[in-house]
Structures are given as C-alpha cells and as structure tokens.
C-alpha positions as YAML, in Angstrom:
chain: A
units: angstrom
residues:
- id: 1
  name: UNK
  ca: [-48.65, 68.60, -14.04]
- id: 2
  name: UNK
  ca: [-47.34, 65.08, -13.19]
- id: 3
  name: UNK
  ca: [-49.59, 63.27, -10.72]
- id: 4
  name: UNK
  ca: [-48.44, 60.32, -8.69]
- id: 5
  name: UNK
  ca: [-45.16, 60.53, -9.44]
- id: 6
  name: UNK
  ca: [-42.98, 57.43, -9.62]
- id: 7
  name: UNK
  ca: [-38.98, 56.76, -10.03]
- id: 8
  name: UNK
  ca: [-38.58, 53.93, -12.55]
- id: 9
  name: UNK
  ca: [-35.80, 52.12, -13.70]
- id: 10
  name: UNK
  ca: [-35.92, 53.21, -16.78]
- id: 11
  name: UNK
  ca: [-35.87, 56.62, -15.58]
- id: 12
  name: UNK
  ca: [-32.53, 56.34, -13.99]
- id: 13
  name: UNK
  ca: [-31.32, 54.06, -17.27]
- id: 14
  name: UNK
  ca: [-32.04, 56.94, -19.67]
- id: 15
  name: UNK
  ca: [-30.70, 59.60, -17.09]
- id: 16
  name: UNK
  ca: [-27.17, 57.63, -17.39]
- id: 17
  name: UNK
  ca: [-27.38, 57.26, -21.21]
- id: 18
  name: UNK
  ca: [-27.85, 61.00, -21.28]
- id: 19
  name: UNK
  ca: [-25.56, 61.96, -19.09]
- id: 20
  name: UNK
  ca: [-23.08, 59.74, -21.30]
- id: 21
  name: UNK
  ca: [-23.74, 61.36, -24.72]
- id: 22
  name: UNK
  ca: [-23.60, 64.96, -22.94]
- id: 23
  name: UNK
  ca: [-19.97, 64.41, -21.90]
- id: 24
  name: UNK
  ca: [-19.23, 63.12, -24.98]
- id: 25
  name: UNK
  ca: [-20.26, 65.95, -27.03]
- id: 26
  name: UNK
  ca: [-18.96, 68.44, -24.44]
- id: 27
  name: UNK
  ca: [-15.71, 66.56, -24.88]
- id: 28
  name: UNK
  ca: [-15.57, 66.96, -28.47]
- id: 29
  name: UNK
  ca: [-16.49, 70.33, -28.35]
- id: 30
  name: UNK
  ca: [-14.17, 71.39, -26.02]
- id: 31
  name: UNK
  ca: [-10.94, 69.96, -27.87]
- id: 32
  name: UNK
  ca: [-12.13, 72.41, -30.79]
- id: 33
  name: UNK
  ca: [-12.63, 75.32, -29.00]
- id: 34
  name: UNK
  ca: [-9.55, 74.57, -27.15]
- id: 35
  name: UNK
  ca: [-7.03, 76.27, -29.08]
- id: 36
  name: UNK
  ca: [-8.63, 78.98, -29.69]
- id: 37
  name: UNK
  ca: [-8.98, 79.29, -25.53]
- id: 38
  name: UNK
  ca: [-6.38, 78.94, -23.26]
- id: 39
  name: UNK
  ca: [-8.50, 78.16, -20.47]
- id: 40
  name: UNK
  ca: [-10.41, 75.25, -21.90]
- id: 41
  name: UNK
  ca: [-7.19, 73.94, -22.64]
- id: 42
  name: UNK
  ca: [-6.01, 73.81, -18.96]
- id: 43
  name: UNK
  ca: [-9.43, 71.90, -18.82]
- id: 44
  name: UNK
  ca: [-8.24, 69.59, -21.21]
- id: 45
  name: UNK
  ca: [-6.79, 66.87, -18.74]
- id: 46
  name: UNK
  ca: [-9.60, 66.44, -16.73]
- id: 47
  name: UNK
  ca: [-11.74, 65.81, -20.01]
- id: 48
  name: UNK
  ca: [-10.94, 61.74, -19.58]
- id: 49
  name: UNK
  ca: [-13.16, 62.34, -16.15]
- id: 50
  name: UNK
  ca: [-16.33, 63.71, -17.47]
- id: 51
  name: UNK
  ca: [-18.12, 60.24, -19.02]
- id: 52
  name: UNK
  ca: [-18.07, 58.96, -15.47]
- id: 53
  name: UNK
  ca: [-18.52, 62.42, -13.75]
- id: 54
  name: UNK
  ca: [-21.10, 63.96, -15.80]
- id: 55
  name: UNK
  ca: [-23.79, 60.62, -15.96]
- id: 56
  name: UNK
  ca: [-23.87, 60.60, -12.03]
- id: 57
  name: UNK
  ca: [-24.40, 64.78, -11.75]
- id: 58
  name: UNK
  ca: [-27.05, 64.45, -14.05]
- id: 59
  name: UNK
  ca: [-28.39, 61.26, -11.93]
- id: 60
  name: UNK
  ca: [-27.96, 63.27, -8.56]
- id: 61
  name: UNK
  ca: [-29.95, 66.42, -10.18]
- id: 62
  name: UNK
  ca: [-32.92, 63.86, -11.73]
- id: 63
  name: UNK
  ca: [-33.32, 62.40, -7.90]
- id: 64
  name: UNK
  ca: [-33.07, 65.87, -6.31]
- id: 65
  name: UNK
  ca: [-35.69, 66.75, -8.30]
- id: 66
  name: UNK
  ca: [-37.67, 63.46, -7.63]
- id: 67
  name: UNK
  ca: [-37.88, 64.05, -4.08]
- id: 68
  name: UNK
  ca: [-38.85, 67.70, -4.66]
- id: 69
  name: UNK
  ca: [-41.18, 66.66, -6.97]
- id: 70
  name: UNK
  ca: [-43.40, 64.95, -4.54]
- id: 71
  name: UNK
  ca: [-44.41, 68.34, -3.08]
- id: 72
  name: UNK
  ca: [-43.85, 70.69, -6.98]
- id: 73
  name: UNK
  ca: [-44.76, 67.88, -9.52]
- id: 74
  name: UNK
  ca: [-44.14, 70.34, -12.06]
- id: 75
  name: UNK
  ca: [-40.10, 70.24, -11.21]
- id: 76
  name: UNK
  ca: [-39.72, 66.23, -11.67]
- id: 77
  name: UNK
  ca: [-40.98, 67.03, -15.09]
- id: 78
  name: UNK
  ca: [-38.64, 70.42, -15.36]
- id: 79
  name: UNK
  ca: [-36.16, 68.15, -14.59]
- id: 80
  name: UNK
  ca: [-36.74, 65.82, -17.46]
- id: 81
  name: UNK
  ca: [-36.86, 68.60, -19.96]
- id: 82
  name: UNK
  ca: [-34.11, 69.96, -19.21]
- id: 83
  name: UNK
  ca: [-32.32, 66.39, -19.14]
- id: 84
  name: UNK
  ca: [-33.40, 66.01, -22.51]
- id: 85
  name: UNK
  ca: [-33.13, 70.24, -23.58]
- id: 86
  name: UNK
  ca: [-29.48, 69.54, -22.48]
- id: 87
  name: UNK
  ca: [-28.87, 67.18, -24.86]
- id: 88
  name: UNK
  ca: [-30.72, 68.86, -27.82]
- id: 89
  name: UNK
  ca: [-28.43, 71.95, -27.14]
- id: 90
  name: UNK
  ca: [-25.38, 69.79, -27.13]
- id: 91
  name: UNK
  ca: [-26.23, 67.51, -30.46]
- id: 92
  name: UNK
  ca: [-27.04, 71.17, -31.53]
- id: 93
  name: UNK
  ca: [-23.90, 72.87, -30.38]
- id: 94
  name: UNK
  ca: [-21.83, 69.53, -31.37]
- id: 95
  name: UNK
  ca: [-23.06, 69.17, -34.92]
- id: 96
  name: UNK
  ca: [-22.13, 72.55, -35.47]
- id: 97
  name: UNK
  ca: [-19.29, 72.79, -33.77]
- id: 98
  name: UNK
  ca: [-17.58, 69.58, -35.96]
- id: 99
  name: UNK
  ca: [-19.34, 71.29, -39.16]
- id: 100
  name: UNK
  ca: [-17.20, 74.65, -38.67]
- id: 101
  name: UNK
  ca: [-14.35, 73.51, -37.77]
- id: 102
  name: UNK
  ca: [-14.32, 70.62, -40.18]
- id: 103
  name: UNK
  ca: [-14.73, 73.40, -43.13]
- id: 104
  name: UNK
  ca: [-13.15, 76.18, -41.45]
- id: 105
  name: UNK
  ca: [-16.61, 78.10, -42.54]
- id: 106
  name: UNK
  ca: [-17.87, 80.52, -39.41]
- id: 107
  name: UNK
  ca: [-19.98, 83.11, -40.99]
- id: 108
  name: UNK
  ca: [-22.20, 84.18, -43.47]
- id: 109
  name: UNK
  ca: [-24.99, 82.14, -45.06]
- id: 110
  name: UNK
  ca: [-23.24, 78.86, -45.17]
- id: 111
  name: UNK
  ca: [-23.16, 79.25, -41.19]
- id: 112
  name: UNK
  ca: [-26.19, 79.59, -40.71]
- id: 113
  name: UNK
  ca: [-26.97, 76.72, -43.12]
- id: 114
  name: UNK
  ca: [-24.82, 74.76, -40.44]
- id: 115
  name: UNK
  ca: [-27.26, 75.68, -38.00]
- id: 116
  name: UNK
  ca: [-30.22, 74.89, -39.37]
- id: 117
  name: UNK
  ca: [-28.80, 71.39, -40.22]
- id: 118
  name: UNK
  ca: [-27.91, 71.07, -36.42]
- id: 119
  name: UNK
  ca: [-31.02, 72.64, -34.85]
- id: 120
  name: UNK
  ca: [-33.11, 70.12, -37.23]
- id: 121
  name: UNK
  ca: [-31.03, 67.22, -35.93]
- id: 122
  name: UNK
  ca: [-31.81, 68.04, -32.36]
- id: 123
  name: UNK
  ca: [-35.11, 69.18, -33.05]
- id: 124
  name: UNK
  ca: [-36.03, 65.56, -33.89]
- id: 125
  name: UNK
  ca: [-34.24, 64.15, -30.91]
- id: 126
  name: UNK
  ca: [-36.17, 66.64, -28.84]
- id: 127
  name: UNK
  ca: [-39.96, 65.35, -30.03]
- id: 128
  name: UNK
  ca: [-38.74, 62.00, -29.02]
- id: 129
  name: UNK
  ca: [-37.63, 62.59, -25.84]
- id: 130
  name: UNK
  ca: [-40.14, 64.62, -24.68]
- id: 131
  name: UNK
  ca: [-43.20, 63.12, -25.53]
- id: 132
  name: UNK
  ca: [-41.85, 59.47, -24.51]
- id: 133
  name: UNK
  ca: [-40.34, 60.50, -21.65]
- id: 134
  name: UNK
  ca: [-40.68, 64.15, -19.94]
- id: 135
  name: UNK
  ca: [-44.59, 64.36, -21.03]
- id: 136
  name: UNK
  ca: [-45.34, 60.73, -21.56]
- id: 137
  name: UNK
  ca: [-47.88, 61.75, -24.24]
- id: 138
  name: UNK
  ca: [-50.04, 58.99, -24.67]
- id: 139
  name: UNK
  ca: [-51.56, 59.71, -28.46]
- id: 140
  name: UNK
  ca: [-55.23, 60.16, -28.68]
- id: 141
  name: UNK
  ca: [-55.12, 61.87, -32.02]
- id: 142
  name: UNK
  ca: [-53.64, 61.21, -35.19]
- id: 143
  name: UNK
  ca: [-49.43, 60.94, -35.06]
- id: 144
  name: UNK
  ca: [-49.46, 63.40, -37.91]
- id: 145
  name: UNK
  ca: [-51.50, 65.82, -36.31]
- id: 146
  name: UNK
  ca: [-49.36, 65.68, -33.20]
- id: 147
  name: UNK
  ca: [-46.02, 65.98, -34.96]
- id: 148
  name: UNK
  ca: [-47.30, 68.70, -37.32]
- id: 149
  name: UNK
  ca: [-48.19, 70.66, -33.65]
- id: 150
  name: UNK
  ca: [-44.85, 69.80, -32.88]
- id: 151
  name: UNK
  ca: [-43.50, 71.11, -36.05]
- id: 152
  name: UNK
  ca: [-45.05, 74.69, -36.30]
- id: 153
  name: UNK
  ca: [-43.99, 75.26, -32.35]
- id: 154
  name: UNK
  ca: [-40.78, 73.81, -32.99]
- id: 155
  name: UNK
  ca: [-40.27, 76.21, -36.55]
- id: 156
  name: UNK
  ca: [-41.41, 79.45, -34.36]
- id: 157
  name: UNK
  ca: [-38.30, 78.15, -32.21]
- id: 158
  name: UNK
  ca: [-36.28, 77.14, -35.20]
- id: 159
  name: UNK
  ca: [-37.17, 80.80, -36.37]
- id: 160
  name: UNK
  ca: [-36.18, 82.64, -32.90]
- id: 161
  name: UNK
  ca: [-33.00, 80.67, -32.87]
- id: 162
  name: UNK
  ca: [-31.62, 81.10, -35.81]
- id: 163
  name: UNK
  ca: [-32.56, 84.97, -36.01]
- id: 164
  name: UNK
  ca: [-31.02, 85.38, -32.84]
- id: 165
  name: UNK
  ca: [-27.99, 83.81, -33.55]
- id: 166
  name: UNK
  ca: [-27.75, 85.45, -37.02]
- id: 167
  name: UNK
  ca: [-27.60, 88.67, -35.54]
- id: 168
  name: UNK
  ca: [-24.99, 87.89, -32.74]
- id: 169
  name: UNK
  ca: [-22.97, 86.55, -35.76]
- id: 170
  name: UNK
  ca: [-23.34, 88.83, -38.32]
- id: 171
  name: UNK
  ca: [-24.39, 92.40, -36.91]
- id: 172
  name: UNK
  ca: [-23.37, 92.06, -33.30]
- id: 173
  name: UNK
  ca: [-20.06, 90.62, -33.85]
- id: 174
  name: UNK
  ca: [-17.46, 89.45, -31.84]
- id: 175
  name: UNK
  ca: [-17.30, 91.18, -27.77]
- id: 176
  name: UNK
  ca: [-14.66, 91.39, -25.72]
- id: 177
  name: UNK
  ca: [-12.07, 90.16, -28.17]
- id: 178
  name: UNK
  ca: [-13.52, 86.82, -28.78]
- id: 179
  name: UNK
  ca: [-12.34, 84.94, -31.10]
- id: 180
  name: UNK
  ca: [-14.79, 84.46, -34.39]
- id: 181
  name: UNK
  ca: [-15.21, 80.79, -34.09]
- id: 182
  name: UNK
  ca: [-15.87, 80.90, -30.41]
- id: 183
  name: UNK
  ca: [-18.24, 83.91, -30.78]
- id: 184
  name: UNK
  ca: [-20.10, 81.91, -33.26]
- id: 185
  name: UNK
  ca: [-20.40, 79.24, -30.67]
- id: 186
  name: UNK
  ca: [-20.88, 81.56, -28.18]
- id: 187
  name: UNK
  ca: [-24.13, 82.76, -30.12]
- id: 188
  name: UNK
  ca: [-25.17, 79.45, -30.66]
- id: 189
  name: UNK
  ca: [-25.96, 79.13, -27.13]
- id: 190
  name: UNK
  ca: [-27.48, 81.85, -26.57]
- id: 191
  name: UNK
  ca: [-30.06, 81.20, -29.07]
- id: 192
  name: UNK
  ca: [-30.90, 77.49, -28.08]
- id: 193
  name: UNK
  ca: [-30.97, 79.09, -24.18]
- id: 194
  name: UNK
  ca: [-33.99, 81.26, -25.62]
- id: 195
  name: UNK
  ca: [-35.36, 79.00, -27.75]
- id: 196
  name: UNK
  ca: [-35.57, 76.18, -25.23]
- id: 197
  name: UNK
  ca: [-38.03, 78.72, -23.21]
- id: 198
  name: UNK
  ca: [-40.45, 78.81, -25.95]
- id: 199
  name: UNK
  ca: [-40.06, 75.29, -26.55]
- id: 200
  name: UNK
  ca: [-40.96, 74.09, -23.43]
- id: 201
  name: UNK
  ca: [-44.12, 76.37, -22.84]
- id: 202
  name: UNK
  ca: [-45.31, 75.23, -26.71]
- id: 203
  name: UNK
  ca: [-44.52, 71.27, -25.71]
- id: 204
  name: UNK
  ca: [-46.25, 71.64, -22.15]
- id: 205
  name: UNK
  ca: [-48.95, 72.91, -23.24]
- id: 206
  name: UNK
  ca: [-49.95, 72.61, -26.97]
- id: 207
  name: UNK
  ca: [-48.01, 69.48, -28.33]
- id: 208
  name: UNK
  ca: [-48.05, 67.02, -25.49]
- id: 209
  name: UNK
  ca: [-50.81, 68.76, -23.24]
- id: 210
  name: UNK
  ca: [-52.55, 65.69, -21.57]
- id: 211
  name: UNK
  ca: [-55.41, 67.66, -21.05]
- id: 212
  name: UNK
  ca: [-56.12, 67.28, -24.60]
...
C-alpha cells in the first residue's frame, strides 16, 4: 500500500510520455489490422487524433485515480500499473504485430517464436517501470537477487502467456469467422490480459514488496 500519497511532476511527465507511445503503437497496429477489418478501417481517419487524445485520457484516468487514492491508496498505485501494463501489452502486441505482418508468418512455431521475442521486449520495459515508478522499490538487497525474483515471476507469466495464446492459435482456432492474422492478435491479448493478473500480484508482493 502507498502511504502519503503525493502527485509529482514527474508523475504527470511520464503519464504523457506513455500516453504518447500507446497511441503510437495502437496506430501502427491498427493500419495492419485494418484491411483485414472493415471497421478499423472506418477508424482509420480519426487515427491522426489519438497522440493528442490518448496522452490526456490517460492523464485524466492517473488524476482520477489520485484523488481516489487519498481514501484506497492501493488504486493510485493500480493506476500506475496499469499505465505501465498498458504499455507492456502494446510494445507486446506492436512488436508482434509488425513481426507477422512484416513476414506474412501467423502460425505455428515461428509464431510463437514472435511472441516470445515480443513478450521479452516488454517484459524488460515492465521491471523498469514498475519498480521505478508504480512500486518505487527502493533496493535493499542485491540488484541480481531482485531481478532474478523478477525473472522467475515474470517466466511463470511468460509461461501462462504464451501457453494460452498457443492454444487459441493452434487448437482453438479462428471464432466467428475471424480472420487468421486478427485471431492471432486477438489471442495475443487475451494472454497478456491474464498474464498481467499474475504479474501484478507476483510484482506487489514478491519482487518489489516494500515490506521486504
């Protein structure tokens, strides 16, 4: 739990930066996925809005939860986490994205090889973010100790992901008439959703636990 909880400047600073890589990513994802969807590309004009949009939602949701925080302390920090989940997902969802459809490659083992290379990207974005900013872990123990925490909770995850979406790839298969690439995108965010459950609960309260 967060006690005395303060809004800095960086706060807000980092919030904005975010906010700015998100809609960036989502942009570049979206022109992808766009042809093989019809309704993301009706979307596709009001694209140009989202890297001035998107920074100031993500700004609005971080002071919500400021305010709220001051009764929950617990959400300020939620709120950070998922700041910084959001962007894991989307470096995640990105690098994979420009990976198939730079290779045209959207199943078997070479897709899940793209995944691991993108879940390993974000995965070291996410142990910066976190324990500099959502947990503000202040080290008391060795780094290497600390990351190699990080590491095995982050490898169950890295496990759990991948599985799941190996399954909604290759045994599930497509629903609804999806099309393959968007299906495999489709179970790419489903397993980052679960994974980032796990995550947080093994960052909160083994990696970065203050308590320690």
């Amino acid at each position: 739990m967060i006690n005395n909880i303060t809004l800095k400047k960086i706060d807000l600073i980092l919030t904005l930066f975010i906010g700015e890589i998100c809609a960036w990513l989502i942009i570049l994802i979206g022109k992808n996925l766009s042809g093989e969807n019809p309704a993301i590309l009706i979307l596709l004009p009001y694209f140009k809005y989202f890297p001035i949009v998107f920074p100031v939602l993500c700004l609005m949701g971080l002071l919500i939860a400021y305010f709220l925080g001051k009764t929950v302390p617990t959400v300020y920090q939620v709120a950070k986490f998922i700041l910084v989940g959001g962007l894991n997902f989307l470096i995640d969802m990105g690098v994979l994205n420009f990976l198939i459809f730079a290779t045209g490659i959207s199943t078997g083992i070479i897709q899940s090889g793209f995944k691991a290379v993108s879940f390993l990207l974000a995965m070291l974005n996410s142990y910066l973010g976190n324990k500099y900013w959502t947990f503000k872990r202040t080290t008391q123990e060795s780094v290497f100790y600390e990351f190699l925490q990080f590491l095995i909770v982050s490898v169950i995850g890295f496990a759990f992901n991948l599985t799941i979406d190996y399954v909604f790839v290759n045994t599930v298969g497509p629903l609804g008439g999806m099309a393959l690439k968007t299906w495999a995108q489709f179970s790419a965010f489903m397993a980052a959703a679960l994974a980032m459950v796990w995550n947080f609960i093994g960052y909160k309260f083994i990696v970065f636990n203050t308590k320690k």
